[in-house]
C-alpha positions as CSV (number, residue, x, y, z in Angstrom):
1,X,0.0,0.0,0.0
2,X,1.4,3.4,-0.4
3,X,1.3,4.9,3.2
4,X,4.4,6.0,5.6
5,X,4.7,4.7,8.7
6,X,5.8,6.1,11.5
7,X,6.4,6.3,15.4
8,X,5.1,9.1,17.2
9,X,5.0,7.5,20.5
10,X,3.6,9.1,23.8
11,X,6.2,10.1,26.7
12,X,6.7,7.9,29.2
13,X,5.7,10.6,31.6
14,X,1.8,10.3,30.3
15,X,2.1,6.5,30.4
16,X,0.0,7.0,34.2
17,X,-2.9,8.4,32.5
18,X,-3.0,7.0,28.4
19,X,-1.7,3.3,28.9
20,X,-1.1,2.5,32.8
21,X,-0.6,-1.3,31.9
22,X,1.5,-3.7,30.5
23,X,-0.3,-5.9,28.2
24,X,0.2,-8.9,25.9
25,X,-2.1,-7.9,22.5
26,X,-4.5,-11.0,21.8
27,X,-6.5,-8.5,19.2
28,X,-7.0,-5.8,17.2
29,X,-9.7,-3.7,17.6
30,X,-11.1,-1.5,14.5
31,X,-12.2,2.2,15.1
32,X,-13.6,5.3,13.3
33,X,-12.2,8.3,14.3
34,X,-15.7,10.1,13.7
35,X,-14.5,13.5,11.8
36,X,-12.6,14.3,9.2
37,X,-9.0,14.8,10.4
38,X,-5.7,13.5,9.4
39,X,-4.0,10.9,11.4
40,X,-1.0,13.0,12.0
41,X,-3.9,15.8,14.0
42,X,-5.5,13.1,15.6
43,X,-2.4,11.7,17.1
44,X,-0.9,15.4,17.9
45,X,-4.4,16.2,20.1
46,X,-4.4,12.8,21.7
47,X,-0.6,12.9,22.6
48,X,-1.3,16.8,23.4
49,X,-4.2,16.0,26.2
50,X,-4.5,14.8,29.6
51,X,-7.4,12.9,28.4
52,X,-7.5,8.9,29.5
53,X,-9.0,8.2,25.7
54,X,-5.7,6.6,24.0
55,X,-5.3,4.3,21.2
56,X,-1.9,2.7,19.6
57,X,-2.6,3.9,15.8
58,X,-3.9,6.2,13.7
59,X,-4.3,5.8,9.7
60,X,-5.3,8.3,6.9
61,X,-4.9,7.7,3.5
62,X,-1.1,8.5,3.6
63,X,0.7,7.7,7.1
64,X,0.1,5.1,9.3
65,X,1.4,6.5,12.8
66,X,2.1,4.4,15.8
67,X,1.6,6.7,19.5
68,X,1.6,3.9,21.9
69,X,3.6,0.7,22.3
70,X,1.8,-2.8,21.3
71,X,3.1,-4.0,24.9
72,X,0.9,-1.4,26.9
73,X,-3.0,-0.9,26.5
74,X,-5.1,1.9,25.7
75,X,-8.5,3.3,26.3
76,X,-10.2,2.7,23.4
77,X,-12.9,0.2,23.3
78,X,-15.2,1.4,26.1
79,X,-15.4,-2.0,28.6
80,X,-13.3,-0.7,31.1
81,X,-11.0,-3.4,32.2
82,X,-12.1,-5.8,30.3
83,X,-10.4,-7.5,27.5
84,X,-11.1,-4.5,25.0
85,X,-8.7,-2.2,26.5
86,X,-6.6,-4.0,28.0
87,X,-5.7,-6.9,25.4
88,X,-6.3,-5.2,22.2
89,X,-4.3,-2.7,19.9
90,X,-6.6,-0.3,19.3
91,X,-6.4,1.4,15.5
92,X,-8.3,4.3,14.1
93,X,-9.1,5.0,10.9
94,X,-9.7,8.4,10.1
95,X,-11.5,10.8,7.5
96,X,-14.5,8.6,8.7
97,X,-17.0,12.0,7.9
98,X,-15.5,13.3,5.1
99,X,-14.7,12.2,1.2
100,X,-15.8,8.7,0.7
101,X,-12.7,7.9,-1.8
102,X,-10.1,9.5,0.7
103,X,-11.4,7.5,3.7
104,X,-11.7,4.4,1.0
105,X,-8.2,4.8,0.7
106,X,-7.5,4.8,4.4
107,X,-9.4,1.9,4.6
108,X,-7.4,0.2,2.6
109,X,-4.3,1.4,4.2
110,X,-5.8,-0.1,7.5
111,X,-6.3,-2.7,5.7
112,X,-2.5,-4.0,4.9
113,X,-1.3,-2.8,8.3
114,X,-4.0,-4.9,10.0
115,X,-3.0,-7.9,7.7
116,X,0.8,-7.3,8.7
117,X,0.2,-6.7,12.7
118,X,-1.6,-10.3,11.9
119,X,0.8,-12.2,10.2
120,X,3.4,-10.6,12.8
121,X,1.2,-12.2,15.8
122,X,0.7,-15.6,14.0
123,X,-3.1,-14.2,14.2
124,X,-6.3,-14.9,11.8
125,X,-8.9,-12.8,10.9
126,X,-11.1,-13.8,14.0
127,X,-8.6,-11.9,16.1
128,X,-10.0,-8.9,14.4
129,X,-12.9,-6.8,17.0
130,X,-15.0,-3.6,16.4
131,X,-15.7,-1.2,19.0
132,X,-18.8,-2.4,18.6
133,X,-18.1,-6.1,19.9
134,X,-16.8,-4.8,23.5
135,X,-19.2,-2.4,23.8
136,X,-22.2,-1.5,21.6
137,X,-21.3,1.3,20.1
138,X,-21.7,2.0,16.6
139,X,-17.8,2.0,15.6
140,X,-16.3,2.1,13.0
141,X,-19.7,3.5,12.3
142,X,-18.5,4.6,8.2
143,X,-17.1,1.1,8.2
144,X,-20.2,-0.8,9.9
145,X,-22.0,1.4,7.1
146,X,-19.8,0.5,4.2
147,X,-20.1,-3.4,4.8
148,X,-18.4,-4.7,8.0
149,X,-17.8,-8.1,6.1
150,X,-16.3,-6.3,3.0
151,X,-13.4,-4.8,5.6
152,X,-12.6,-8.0,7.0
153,X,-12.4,-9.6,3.6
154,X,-9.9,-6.5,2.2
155,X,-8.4,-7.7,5.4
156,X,-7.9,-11.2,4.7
157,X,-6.7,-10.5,0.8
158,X,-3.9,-8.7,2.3
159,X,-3.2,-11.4,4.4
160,X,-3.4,-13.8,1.5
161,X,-0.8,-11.7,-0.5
162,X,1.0,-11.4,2.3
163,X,1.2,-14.8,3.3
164,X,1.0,-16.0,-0.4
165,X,4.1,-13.5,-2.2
166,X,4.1,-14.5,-5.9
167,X,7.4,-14.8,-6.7
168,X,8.6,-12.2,-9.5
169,X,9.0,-13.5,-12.9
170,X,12.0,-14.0,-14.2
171,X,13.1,-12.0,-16.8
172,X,14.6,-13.5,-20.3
173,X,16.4,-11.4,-23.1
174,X,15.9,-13.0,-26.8
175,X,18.8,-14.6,-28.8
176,X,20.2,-12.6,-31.4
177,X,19.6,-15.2,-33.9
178,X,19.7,-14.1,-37.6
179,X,18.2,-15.3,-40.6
180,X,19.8,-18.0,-42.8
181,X,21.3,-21.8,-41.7
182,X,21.9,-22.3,-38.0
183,X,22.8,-25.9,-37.6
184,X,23.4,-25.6,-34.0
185,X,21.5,-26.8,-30.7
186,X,19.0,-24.3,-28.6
187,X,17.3,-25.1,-25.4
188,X,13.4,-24.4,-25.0
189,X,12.4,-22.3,-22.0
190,X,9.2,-23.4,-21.9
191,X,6.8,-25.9,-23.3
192,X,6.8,-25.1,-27.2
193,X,4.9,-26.2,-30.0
194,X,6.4,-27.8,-33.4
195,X,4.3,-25.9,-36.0
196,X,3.7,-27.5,-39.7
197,X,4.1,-23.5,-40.9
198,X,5.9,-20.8,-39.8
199,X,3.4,-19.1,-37.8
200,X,1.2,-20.1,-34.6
201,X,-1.9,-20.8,-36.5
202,X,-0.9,-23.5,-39.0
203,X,-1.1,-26.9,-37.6
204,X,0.7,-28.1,-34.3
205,X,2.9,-30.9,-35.3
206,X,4.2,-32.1,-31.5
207,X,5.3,-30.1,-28.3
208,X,8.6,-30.2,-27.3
209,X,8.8,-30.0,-23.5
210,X,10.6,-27.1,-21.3
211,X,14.6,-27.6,-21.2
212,X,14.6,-29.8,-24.5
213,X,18.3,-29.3,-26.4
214,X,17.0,-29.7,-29.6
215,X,19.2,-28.8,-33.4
216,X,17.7,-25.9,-35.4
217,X,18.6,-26.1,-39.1
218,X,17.6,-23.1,-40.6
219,X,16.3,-19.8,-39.5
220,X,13.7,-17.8,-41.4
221,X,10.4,-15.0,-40.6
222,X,7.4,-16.2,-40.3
223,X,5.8,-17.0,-43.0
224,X,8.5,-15.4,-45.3
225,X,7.7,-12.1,-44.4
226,X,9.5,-9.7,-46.9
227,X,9.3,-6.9,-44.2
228,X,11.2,-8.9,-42.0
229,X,8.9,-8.3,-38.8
230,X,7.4,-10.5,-37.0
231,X,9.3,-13.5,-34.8
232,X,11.5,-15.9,-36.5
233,X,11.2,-19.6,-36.6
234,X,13.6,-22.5,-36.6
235,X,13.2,-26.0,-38.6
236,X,13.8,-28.6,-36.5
237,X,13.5,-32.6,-36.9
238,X,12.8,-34.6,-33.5
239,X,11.2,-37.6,-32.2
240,X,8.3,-35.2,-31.5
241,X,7.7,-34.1,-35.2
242,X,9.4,-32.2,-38.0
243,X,8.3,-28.9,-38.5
244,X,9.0,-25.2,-37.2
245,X,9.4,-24.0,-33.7
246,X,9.1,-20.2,-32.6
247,X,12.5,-19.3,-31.8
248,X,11.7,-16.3,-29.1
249,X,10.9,-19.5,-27.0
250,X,14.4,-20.5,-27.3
251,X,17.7,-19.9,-26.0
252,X,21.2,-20.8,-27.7
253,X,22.9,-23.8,-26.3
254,X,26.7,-25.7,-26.4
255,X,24.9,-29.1,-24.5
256,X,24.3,-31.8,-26.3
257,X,20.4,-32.8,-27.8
258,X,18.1,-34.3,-25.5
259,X,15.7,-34.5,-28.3
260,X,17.0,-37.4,-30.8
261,X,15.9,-36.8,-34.7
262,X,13.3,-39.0,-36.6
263,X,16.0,-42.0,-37.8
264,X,17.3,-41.1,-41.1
265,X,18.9,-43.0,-44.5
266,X,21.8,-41.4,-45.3
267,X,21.7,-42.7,-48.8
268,X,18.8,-42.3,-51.5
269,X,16.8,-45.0,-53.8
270,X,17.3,-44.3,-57.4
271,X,14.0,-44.5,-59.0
272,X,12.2,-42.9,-61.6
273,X,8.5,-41.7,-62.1
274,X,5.8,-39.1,-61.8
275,X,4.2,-37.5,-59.6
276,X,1.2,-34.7,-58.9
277,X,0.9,-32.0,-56.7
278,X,-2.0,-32.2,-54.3
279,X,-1.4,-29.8,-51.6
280,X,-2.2,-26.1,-52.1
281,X,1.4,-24.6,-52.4
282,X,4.4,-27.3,-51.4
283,X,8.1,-26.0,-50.5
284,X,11.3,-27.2,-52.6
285,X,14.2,-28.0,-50.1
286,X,17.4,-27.9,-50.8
287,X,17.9,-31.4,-49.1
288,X,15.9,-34.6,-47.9
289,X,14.5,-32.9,-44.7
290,X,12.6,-29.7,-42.8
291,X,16.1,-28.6,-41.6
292,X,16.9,-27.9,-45.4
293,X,16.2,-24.3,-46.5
294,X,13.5,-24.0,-48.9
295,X,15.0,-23.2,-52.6
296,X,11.4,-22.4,-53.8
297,X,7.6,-24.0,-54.2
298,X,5.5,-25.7,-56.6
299,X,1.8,-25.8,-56.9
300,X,-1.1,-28.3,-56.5
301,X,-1.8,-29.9,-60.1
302,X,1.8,-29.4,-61.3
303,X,3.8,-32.9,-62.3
304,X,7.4,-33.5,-61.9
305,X,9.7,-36.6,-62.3
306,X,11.2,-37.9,-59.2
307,X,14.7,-39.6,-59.4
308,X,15.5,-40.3,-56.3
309,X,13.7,-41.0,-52.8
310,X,14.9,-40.7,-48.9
311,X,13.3,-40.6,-46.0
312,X,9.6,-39.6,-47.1
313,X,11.1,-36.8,-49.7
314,X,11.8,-37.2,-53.4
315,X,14.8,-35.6,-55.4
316,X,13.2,-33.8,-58.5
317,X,14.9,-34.7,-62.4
318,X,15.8,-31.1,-62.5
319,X,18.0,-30.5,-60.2
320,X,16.1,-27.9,-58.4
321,X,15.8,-29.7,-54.7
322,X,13.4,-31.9,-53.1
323,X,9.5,-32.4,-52.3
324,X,7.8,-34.0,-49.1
325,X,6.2,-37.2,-51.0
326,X,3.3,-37.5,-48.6
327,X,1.8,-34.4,-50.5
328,X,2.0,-35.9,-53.6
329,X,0.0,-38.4,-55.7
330,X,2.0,-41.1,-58.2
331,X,0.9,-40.9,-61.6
């Protein structure tokens, strides 16, 4: 919350008449302060006065000021001797007749410091009290007005956060990779999808999972973007799939692949016959593989002569690279 705290505490020589006893705090007791002023005036008249009414704190919608020590009482919650004012640290919240928003704000300023003074004492939210529980009186009367159970439950999210701290997350800086052949082992940094295109709405091949050392064999934009924006994508050939992975999920590696490759001839068939485009649009790679670069496409309906065949992928008569068979048909 963004409030100051701060001690302001009373002398010792007014400890007679403001907090006579020593006390061991077993609650906390919730107050109004019933006008509009700030906490720093309300603590500078009750420190100021020979008046028995005392309480430990007063908050506002910036400070948070402690007048009395948590091991002596105060006068505060109207029972006398009984366990209001003499085992409870009595807090006021002030601005209680004046802007709604401003005293919202010391509200939640109360709030947090409550939710601290709790987790301090090991305490839960049933060690909370209004003045009204010792002794009938309508206070926190703006509060009681407002929605009792709404304070308690600001009270207990602060105690949740505070009991609960989410841990910051940790910040990565992308790779400088750069746009051509890589050939060299990254590391994921979290679960990351093998895509059949380069971009996150074509087809999800496999997942490689968080820390996989997998080889990337060519780096290019998505979807050849001839602005060059947009993230860049690595080929990659695993037991998981062979397609593309989005590189800003990546982070260059020199340890060795924990993600094998799809087995692989290293020799070709010699055959000979045709075959038809079927898909849409169909890369030419420059070798038997995804970790080729592309050397250019073909269309669905055009026919080419294959000469040679290895691992799924056929060598075209021309010389000009090599086509995924599986999107083909034999003539």
């Amino acid at each position: 919350m963004a409030y100051t705290f701060k001690q302001q505490l009373v002398p010792s020589s007014k400890y007679s008449i403001k907090c006579p006893y020593t006390m061991t705090p077993q609650y906390i007791t919730v107050h109004n302060t019933g006008n509009n002023a700030s906490a720093q005036q309300e603590i500078d008249y009750m420190i100021k006065n020979n008046n028995q009414t005392s309480y430990h704190v007063a908050i506002d919608e910036k400070y948070v000021i402690q007048a009395i020590p948590f091991n002596r009482n105060a006068w505060h919650a109207g029972d006398k001797n009984g366990t209001g004012n003499r085992k409870s640290i009595g807090i006021e919240i002030c601005r209680s007749t004046g802007d709604t928003n401003m005293f919202k704000k010391a509200e939640a300023n109360a709030a947090h410091y409550i939710a601290k003074l709790l987790k301090q004492y090991g305490w839960g939210v049933d060690r909370v009290k209004q003045h009204y529980d010792w002794s009938g009186k309508n206070c926190p009367h703006r509060t009681r007005q407002l929605g009792w159970t709404r304070f308690v439950n600001m009270i207990k999210e602060e105690l949740n956060k505070l009991n609960n701290p989410q841990k910051p997350k940790p910040t990565t800086t992308k790779a400088n990779y750069k746009v051509g052949d890589y050939k060299k082992n990254v590391k994921t940094t979290d679960s990351l999808n093998i895509r059949s295109k380069r971009n996150a709405s074509s087809s999800k091949v496999g997942t490689l999972p968080k820390g996989a050392v997998v080889q990337v064999g060519y780096i290019m934009y998505q979807d050849n973007s001839v602005a060059k924006k947009g993230s860049l994508w690595g080929s990659v050939s695993t037991k998981y799939g062979d397609g593309f992975i989005n590189m800003d999920y990546t982070t260059p590696t020199t340890g060795a692949s924990t993600v094998s490759k799809a087995t692989t001839s290293t020799t070709g068939k010699t055959v000979n016959y045709r075959v038809e485009i079927t898909a849409s649009s169909l890369n030419v790679r420059k070798g038997a593989g995804v970790n080729y670069a592309v050397a250019g496409s073909v269309k669905k309906g055009q026919v080419f002569t294959i000469v040679e065949e290895k691992n799924g992928w056929g060598k075209l008569k021309s010389g000009a690279g090599w086509i995924k068979l599986s999107y083909t048909k034999k003539l």
